[in-house]
SEVO-230552 format. One record per atom (N, C-alpha, C): residue in one letter; x, y, z. Coordinates in steps of 0.1 Angstrom, whole numbers, plus 5000, padded with zeros to 4 digits. Layout:
// residues N
  r    c1    c2    c3
  A     X     Y     Z
...
***
This chain:
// residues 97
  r    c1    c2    c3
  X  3857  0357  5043
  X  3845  0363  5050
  X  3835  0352  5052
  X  3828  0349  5065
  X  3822  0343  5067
  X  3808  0344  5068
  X  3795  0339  5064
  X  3781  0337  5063
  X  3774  0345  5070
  X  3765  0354  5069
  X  3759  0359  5083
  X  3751  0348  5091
  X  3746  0336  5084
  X  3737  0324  5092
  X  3756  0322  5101
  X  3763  0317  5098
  X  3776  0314  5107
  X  3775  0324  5120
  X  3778  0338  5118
  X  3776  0345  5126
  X  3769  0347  5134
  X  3760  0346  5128
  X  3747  0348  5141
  X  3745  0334  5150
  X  3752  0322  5141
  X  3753  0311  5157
  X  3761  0314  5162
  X  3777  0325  5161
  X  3783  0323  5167
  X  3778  0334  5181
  X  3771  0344  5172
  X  3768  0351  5183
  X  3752  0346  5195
  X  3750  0336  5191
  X  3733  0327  5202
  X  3748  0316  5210
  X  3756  0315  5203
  X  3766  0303  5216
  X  3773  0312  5224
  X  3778  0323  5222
  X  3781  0331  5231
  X  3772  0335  5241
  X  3760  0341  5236
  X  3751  0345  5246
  X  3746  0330  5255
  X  3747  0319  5249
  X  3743  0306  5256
  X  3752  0304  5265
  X  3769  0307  5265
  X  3778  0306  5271
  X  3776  0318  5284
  X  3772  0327  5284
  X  3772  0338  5288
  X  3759  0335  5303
  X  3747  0327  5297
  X  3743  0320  5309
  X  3750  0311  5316
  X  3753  0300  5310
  X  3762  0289  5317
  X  3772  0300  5325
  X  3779  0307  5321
  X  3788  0316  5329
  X  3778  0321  5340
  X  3770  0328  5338
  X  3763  0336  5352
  X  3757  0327  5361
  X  3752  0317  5355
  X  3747  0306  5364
  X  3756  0300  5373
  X  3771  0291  5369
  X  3784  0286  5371
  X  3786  0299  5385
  X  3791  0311  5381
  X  3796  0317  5389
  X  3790  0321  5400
  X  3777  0322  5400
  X  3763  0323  5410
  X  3765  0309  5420
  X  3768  0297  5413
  X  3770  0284  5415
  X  3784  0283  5426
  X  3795  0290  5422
  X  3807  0288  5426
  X  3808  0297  5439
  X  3801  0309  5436
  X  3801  0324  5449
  X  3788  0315  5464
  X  3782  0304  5454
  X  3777  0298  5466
  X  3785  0289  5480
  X  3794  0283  5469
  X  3802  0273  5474
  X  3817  0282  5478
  X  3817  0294  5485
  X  3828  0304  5489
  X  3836  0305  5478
  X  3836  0307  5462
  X  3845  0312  5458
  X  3841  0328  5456
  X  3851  0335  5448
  X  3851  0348  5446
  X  3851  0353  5432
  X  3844  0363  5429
  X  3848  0370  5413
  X  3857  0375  5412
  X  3865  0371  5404
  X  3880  0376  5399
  X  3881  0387  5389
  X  3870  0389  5382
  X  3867  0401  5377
  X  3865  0414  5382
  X  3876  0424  5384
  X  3869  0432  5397
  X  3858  0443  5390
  X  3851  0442  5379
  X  3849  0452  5372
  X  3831  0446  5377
  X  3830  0425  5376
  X  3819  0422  5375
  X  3820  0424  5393
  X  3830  0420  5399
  X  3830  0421  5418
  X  3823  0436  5418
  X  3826  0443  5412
  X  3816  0458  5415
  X  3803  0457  5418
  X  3798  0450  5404
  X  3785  0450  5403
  X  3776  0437  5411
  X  3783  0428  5415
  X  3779  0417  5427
  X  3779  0426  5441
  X  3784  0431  5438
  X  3788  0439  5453
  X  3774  0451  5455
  X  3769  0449  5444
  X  3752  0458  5444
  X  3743  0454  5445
  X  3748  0435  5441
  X  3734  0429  5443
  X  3734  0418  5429
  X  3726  0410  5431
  X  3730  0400  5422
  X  3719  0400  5410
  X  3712  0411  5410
  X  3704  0413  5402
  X  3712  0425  5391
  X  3721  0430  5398
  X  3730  0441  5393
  X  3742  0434  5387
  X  3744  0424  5392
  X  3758  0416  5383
  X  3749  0407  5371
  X  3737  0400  5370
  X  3730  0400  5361
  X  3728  0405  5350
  X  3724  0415  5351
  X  3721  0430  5345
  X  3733  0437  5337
  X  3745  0437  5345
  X  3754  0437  5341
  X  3759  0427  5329
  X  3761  0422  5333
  X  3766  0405  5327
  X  3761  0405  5315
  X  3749  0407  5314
  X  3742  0406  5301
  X  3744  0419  5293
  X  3746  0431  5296
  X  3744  0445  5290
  X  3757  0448  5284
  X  3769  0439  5290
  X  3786  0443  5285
  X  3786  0431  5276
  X  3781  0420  5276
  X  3785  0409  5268
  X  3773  0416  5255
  X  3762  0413  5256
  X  3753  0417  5245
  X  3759  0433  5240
  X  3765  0436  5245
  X  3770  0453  5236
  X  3783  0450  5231
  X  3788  0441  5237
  X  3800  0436  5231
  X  3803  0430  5218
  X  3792  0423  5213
  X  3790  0414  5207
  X  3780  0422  5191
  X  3774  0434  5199
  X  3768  0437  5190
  X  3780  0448  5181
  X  3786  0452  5189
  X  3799  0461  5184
  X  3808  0449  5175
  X  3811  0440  5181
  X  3818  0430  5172
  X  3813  0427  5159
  X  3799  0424  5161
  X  3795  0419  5149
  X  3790  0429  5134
  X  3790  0444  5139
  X  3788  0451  5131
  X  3801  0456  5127
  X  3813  0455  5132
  X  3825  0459  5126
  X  3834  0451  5129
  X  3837  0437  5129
  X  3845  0430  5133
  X  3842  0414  5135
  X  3832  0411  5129
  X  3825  0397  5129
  X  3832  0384  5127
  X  3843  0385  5122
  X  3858  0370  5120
  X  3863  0372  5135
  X  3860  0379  5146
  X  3866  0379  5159
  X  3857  0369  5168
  X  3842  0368  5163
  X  3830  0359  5170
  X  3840  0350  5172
  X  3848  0339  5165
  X  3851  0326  5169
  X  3860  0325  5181
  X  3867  0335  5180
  X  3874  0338  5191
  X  3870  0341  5206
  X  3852  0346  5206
  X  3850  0346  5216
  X  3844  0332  5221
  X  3839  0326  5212
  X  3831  0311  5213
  X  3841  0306  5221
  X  3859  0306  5212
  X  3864  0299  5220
  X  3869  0303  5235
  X  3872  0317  5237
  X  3877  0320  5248
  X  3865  0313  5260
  X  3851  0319  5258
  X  3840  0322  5263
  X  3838  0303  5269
  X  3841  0296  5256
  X  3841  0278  5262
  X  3849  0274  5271
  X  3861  0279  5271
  X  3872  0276  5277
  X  3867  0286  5295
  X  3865  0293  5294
  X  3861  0296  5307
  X  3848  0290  5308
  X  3837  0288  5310
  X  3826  0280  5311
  X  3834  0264  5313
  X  3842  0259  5305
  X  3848  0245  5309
  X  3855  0247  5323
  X  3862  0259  5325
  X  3869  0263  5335
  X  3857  0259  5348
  X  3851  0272  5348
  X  3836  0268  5356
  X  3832  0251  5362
  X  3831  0245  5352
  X  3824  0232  5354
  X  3837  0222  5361
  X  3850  0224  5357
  X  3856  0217  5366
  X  3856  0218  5376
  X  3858  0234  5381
  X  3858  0238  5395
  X  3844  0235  5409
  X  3839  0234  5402
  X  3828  0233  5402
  X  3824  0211  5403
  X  3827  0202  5397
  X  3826  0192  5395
  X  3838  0187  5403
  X  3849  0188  5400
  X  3861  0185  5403
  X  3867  0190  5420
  X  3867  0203  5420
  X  3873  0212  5429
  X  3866  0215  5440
  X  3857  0210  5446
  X  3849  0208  5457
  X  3836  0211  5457
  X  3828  0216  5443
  X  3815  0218  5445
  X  3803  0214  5446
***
C-alpha cells in the first residue's frame, strides 16, 4: 500500500497530463486532425468550451473515484495518460505540425 503524499502526486501529474492532453488535442484539431474519442467528439461537437468542461469533469471524477476506492490503479494512469500525451507531441512535432 502506498503513501497518501505518493498518491496525491500521482493524482496533480495526471491532472497536469490531462492539460498537456487538452491543449495537444486543441493543437492537433487545429492542424486538421480529428478526436478519436467519439464520447469527447460529442462534446467538441458543442463547442470547445464544452469539450473543456468535459475533459476536466470525467478525468477529475475519475480520479476521484479511483483514489477513494482504488488508489494502486493511479500509476497506471500516470502511465497510460504519458504515453498518450507522448503520443500527442510526436504527432504533433514529428507528423506535420
Amino acid at each position: 500500500m502506498g503513501s497518501r503524499r505518493a498518491y496525491m502526486a500521482m493524482v496533480t501529474a495526471i491532472i497536469i497530463l490531462n492539460i498537456f492532453d487538452v491543449g495537444n488535442t486543441l493543437h492537433i484539431l487545429n492542424y486538421g486532425g480529428s478526436e478519436v474519442n467519439p464520447i469527447m467528439d460529442h462534446f467538441l461537437s458543442m463547442g470547445v468550451a464544452h469539450f473543456i468542461l468535459a475533459k476536466f469533469a470525467l478525468v477529475c471524477g475519475g480520479l476521484i473515484i479511483i483514489y477513494r476506492h482504488a488508489p494502486h490503479f493511479l500509476k497506471w494512469g500516470v502511465l497510460l495518460y504519458s504515453g498518450i500525451v507522448v503520443y500527442q507531441f510526436w504527432i504533433l512535432f514529428f507528423a506535420g505540425g
